[in-house]
C-alpha positions in Angstrom: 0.0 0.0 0.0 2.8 2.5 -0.2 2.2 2.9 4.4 1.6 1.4 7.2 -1.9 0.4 7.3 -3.2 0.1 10.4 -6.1 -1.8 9.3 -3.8 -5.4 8.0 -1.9 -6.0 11.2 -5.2 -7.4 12.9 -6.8 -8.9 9.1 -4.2 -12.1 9.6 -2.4 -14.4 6.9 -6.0 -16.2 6.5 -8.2 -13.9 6.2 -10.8 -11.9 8.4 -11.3 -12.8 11.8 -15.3 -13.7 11.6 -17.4 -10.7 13.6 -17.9 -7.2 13.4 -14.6 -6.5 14.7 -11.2 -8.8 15.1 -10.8 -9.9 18.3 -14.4 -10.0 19.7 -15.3 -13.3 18.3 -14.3 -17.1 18.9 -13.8 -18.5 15.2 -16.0 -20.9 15.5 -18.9 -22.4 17.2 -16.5 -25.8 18.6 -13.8 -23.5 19.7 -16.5 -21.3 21.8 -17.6 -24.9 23.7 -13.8 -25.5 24.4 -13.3 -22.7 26.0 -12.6 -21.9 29.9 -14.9 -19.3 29.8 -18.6 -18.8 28.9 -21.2 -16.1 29.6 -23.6 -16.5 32.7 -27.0 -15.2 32.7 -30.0 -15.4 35.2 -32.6 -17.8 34.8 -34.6 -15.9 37.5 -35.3 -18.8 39.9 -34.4 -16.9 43.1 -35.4 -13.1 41.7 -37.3 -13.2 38.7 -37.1 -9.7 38.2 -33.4 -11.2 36.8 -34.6 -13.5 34.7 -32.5 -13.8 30.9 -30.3 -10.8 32.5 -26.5 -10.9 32.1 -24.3 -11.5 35.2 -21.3 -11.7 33.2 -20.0 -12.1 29.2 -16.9 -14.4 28.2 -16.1 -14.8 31.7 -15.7 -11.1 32.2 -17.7 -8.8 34.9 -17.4 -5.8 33.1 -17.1 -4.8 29.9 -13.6 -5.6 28.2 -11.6 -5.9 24.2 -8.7 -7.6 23.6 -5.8 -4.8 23.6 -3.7 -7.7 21.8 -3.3 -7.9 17.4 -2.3 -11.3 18.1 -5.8 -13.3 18.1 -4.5 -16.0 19.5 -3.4 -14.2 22.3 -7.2 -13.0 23.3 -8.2 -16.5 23.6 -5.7 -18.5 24.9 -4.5 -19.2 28.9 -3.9 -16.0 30.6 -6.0 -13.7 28.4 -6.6 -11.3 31.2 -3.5 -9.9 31.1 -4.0 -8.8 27.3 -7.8 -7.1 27.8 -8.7 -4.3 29.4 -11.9 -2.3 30.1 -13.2 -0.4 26.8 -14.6 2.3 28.4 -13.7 5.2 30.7 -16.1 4.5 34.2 -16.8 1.6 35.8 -20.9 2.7 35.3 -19.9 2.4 31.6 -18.3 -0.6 31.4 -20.8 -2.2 33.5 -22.4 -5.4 31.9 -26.3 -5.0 32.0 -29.3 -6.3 30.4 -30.7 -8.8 28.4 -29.9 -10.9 25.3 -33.2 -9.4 23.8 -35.5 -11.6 23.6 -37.1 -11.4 27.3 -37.9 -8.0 29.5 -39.9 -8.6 32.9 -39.4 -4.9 33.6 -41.3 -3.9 30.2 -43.8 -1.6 31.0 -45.7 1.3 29.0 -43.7 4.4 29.4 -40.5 2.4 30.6 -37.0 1.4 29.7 -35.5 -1.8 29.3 -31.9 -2.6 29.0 -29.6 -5.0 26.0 -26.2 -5.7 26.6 -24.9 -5.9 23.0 -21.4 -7.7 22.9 -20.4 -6.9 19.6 -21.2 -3.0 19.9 -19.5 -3.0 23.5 -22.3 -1.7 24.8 -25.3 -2.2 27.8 -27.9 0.1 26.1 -31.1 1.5 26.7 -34.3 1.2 25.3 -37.4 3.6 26.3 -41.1 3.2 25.2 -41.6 6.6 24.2 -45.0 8.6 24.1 -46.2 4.7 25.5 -46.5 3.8 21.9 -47.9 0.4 20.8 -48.2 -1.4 17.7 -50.6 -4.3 16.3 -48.3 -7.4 15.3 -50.8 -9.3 13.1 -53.5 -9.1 15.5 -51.2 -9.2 18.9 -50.8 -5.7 21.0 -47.0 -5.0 21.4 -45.0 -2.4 23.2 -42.5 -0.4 20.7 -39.1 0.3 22.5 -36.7 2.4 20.6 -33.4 3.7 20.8 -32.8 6.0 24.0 -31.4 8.9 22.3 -29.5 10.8 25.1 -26.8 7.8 24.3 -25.4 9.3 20.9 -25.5 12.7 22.7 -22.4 14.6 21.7 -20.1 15.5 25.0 -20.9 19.0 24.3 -24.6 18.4 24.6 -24.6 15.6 27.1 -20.6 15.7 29.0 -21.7 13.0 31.5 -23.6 10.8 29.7 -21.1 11.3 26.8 -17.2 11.7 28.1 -17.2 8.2 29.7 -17.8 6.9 25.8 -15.1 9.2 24.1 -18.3 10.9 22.1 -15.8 13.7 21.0 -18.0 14.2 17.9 -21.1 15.4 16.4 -24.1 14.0 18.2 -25.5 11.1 16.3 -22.3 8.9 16.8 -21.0 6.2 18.9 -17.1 6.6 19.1 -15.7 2.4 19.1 -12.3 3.5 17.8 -10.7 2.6 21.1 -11.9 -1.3 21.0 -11.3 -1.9 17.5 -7.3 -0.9 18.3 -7.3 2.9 17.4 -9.0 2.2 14.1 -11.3 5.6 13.9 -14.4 3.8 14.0 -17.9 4.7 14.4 -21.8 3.2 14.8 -24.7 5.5 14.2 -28.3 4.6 13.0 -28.5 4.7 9.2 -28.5 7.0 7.0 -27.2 9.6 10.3 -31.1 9.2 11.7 -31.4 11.9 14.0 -27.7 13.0 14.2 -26.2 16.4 13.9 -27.0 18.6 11.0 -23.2 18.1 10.1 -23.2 14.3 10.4 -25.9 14.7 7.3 -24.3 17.9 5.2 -20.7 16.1 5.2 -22.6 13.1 3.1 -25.1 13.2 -0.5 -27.3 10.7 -0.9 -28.7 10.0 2.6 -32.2 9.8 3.4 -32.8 9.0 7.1 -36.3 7.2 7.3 -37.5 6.4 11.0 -39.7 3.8 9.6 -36.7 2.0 7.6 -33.4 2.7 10.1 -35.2 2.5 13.6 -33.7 0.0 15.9 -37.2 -1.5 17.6 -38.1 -4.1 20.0 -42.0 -4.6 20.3 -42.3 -6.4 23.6 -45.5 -8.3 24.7 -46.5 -6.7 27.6 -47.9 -9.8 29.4 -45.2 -12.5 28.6 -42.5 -9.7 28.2 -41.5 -11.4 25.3 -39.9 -9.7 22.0 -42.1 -10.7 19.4 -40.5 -8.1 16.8 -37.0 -7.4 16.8 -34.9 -5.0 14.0 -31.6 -4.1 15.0 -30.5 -1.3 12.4 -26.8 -0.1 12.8 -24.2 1.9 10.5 -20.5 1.2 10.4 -18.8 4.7 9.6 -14.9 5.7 9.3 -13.7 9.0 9.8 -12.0 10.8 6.8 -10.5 13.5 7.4 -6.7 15.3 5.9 -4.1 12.9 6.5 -0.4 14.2 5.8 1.7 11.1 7.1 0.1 9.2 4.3 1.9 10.3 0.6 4.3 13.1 3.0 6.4 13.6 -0.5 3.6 14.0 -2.4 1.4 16.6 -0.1 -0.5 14.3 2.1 -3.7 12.5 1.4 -7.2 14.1 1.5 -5.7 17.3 2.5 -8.6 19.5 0.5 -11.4 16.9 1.9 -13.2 18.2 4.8 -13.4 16.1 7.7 -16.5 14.4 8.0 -17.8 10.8 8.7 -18.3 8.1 5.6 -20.5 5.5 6.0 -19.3 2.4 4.8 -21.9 -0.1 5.1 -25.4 -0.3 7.2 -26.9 -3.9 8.6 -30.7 -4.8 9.7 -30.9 -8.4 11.8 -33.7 -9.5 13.2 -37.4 -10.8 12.6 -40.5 -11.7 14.4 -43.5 -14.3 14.9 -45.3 -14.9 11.9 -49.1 -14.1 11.1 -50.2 -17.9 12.3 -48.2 -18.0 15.4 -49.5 -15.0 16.1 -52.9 -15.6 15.5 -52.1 -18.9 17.8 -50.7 -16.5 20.3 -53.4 -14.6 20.7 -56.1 -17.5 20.4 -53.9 -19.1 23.9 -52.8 -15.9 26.0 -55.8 -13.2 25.1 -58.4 -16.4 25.5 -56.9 -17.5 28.7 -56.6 -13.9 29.5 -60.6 -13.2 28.8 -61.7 -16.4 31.4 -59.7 -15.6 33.7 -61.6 -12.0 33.6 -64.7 -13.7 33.4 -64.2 -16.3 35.9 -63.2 -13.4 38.2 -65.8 -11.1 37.5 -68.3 -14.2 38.1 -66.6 -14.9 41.5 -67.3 -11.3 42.8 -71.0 -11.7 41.5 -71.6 -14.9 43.4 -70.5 -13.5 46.0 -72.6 -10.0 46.0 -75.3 -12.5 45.3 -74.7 -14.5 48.6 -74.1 -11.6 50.7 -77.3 -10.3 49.5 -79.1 -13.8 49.9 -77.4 -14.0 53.8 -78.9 -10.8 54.5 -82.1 -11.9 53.6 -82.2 -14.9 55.1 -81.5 -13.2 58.4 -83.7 -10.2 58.0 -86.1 -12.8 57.3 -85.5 -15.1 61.2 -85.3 -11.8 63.3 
């Protein structure tokens, strides 16, 4: 390439390390069952309010990357010594949350929390304006995105310094865990960044309907029942003089801004027949238990009433 790229160091003589990012991954499925170290969440037995939350991830408490370009060394016999935590409080780094798929705190007008290993992140998740949704005939809460967590540190300094959000709002800053690599997650298409986040850029068109992260939650079973992660993998290009020194520099009339590079959407939910299923089971049990209840406090009005007769009727 002409310079040291800092990029090829952590790519490997065979090829990309599966995952978002080098490092964060076992290579395979077999190697992950080998290992001395797994993740441990609650099943809820002794608080339920714990249940499908994580206690810790890859044997970690907190919230670590592997400092180390050598893969080998991230998972081999004394891999402590070659991770570190990723962010800059122990409140950030804490490991928190579910997997996704289960909330017993879900509530209308509430939060609910996903640890997300590969974003290096416990984040937030608030039902805003108590919004709900019809999922093929089942009633869902719709959590979104808490925004406050790609605040800028000049519009949010403590929500924002402990994740090194230096930039525009609308950004989360994971150059530090993918080894000084200036890389950056936002929603797609810079959905409701900062005004400079979608000047530095043609072509986007931020859609809340098409680059929302959601997770409609059942509100009795606290399931997810319809899950769309929606992320965007950015670089920062900005003026680079180091690279090409002889020859000027490289991008030295670009203005720094932030290139997306590519955008994914995971996820899915229940289909129109197990939904219909669903809601045949839960809302039917759901309506005699209501009536069973309500025909319980009628018997016994009716009783009360027929005991009060009976003994206005032997005075």
């Amino acid at each position: 390439l002409g310079w040291e790229d800092k990029l090829a160091p952590v790519v490997g003589a065979d090829g990309v390390v599966p995952g978002l990012f080098a490092n964060s991954h076992f290579e395979s499925e077999d190697e992950a069952l080998k290992a001395k170290w797994h993740d441990e969440i609650y099943t809820g037995r002794d608080d339920i309010s714990k249940v499908r939350q994580y206690r810790s991830h890859g044997g970690f408490r907190d919230i670590q990357f592997c400092n180390s370009k050598d893969f080998t060394e991230c998972v081999s016999a004394g891999r402590e010594q070659v991770h570190e935590p990723v962010w800059n409080s122990s409140a950030a780094n804490e490991i928190r949350g579910t997997d996704g798929g289960l909330f017993w705190n879900a509530k209308k007008g509430g939060k609910v929390s996903v640890y997300q290993a590969d974003n290096f992140r416990s984040v937030d998740y608030v039902n805003k304006n108590e919004e709900e949704v019809d999922h093929f005939g089942v009633n869902l809460l719709r959590f979104t995105f808490d925004d406050e967590q790609f605040a800028s540190v000049e519009e949010n300094p403590p929500m924002a310094d402990p994740f090194f959000q230096y930039g525009p709002s609308g950004l989360w800053n994971l150059s530090r865990a993918s080894l000084g690599i200036e890389t950056f997650l936002s929603k797609p298409h810079f959905l409701h960044g900062s005004e400079s986040l979608l000047n530095g850029v043609e072509g986007l068109t931020p859609s809340e309907e098409l680059h929302e992260t959601i997770f409609d939650v059942e509100p009795i079973t606290k399931a997810a029942m319809n899950v769309w992660v929606r992320l965007q993998i950015n670089m920062m290009l900005q003026p680079t003089p180091e690279i090409f020194a002889d020859d000027g520099g490289w991008w030295m009339n670009v203005t720094k801004t932030f290139l997306p590079i590519v955008w994914l959407e995971t996820g899915g939910g229940i289909g129109e027949s197990d939904a219909k299923e669903f809601a045949d089971t839960v809302y039917g049990v759901k309506w005699l238990a209501m009536v069973i209840r309500w025909s319980s406090i009628g018997v016994a009005v009716i009783s009360f009433f027929f005991a009060a007769w009976l003994f206005s009727k032997h005075r």
